[in-house]
C-alpha positions as CSV (number, residue, x, y, z in Angstrom):
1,X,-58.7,20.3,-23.1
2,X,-58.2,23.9,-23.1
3,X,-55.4,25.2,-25.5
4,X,-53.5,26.5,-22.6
5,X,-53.6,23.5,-20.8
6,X,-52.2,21.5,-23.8
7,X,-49.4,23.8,-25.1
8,X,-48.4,23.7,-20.9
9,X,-48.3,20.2,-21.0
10,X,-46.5,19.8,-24.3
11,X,-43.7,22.3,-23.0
12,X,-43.3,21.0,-19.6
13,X,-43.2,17.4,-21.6
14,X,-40.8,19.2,-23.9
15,X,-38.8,20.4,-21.3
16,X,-38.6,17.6,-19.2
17,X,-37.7,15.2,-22.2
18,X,-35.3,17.9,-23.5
19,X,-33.6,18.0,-19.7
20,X,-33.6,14.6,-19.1
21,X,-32.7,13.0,-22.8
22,X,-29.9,15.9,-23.4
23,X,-28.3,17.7,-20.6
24,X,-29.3,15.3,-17.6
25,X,-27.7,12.4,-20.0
26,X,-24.6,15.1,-21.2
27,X,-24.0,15.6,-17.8
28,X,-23.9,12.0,-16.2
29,X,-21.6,11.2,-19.6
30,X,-19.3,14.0,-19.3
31,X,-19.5,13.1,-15.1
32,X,-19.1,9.7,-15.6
33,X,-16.4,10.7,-18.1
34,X,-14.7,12.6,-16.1
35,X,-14.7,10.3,-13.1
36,X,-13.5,7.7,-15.3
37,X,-10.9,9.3,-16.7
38,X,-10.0,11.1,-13.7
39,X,-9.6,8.0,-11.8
40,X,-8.2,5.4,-14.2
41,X,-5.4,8.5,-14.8
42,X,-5.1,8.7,-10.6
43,X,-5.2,4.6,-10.8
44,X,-2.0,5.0,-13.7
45,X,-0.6,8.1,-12.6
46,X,-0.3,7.3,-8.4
47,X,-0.8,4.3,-7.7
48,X,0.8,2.3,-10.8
49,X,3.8,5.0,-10.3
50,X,3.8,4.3,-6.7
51,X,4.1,0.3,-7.3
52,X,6.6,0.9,-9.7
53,X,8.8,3.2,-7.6
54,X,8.1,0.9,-4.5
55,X,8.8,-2.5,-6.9
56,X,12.0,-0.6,-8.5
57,X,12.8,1.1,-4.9
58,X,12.6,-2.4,-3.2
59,X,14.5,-4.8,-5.9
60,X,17.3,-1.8,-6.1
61,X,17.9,-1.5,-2.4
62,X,17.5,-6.0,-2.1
63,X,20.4,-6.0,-5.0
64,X,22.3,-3.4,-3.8
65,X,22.1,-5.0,-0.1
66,X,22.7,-8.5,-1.8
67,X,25.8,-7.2,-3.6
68,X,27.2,-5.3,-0.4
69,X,26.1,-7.8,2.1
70,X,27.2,-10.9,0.6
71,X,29.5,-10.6,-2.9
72,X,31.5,-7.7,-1.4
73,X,31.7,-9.0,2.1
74,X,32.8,-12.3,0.2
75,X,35.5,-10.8,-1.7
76,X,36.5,-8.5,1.2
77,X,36.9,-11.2,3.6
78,X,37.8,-14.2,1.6
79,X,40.2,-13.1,-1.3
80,X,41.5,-9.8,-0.2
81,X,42.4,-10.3,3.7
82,X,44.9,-12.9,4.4
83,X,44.4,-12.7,8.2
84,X,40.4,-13.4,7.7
85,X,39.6,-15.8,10.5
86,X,38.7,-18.8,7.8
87,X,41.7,-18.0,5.8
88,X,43.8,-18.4,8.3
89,X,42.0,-21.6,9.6
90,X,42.6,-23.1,6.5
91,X,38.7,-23.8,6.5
92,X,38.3,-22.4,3.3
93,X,41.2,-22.1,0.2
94,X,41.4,-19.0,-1.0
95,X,44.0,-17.2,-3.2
96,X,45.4,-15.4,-0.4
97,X,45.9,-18.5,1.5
98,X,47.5,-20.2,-1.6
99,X,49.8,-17.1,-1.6
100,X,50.9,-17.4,1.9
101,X,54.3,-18.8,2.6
102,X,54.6,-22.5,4.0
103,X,55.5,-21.4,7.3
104,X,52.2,-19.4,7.6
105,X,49.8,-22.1,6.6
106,X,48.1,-24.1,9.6
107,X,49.5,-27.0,10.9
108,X,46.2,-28.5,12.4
109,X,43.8,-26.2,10.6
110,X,43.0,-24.4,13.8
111,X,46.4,-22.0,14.6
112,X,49.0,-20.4,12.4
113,X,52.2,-21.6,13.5
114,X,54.4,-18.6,14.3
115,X,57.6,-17.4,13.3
116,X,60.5,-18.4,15.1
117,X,64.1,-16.7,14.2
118,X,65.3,-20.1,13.2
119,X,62.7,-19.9,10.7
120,X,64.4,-16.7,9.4
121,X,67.6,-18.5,8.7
């Protein structure tokens, strides 16, 4: 083999080793790297945020519309207005019915009786 021809092939082997072994396996490390990391931080930084905010969005507005819907709307019509349409049925007790005078508590369970002006005197 002429001496050209082998220090031609040893350098293009050289070369190709060198580009392949080092910077073609530098590359598709720092690539892969990269990637990875770029994506496991979009995976934790978007889309776990997003899950959170969404999760802690949802439960939030559920207990706030829980509270509001059904605990306040309880109390509201329940305990705090006397002329609520099951207080003054007498379907269900409630403090303001057990604060009402005799003459305003149902008879039947179905109508207040009224005031009459012999019920004054």
């Amino acid at each position: 083999m002429h001496i050209h021809t082998y220090i031609h092939t040893y350098i293009h082997t050289y070369i190709h080793t060198y580009i392949h072994t080092y910077i073609h396996t530098y590359i598709h490390t720092y690539i892969h790297t990269y990637i990875h990391t770029y994506i496991h931080t979009y995976i934790h930084t978007y889309i776990h945020t997003y899950i959170h905010t969404y999760i802690h969005t949802y439960i939030h507005t559920y207990i706030h519309t829980y509270i509001h819907t059904y605990i306040h709307t309880y109390i509201h019509t329940y305990i705090w207005c006397p002329h609520s349409i099951r207080v003054v049925t007498g379907l269900i007790p409630t403090v303001a019915a057990f604060f009402r005078s005799p003459s305003e508590t149902p008879s039947t369970g179905s109508s207040p009786r009224k005031r009459t002006r012999e019920s004054f005197k």
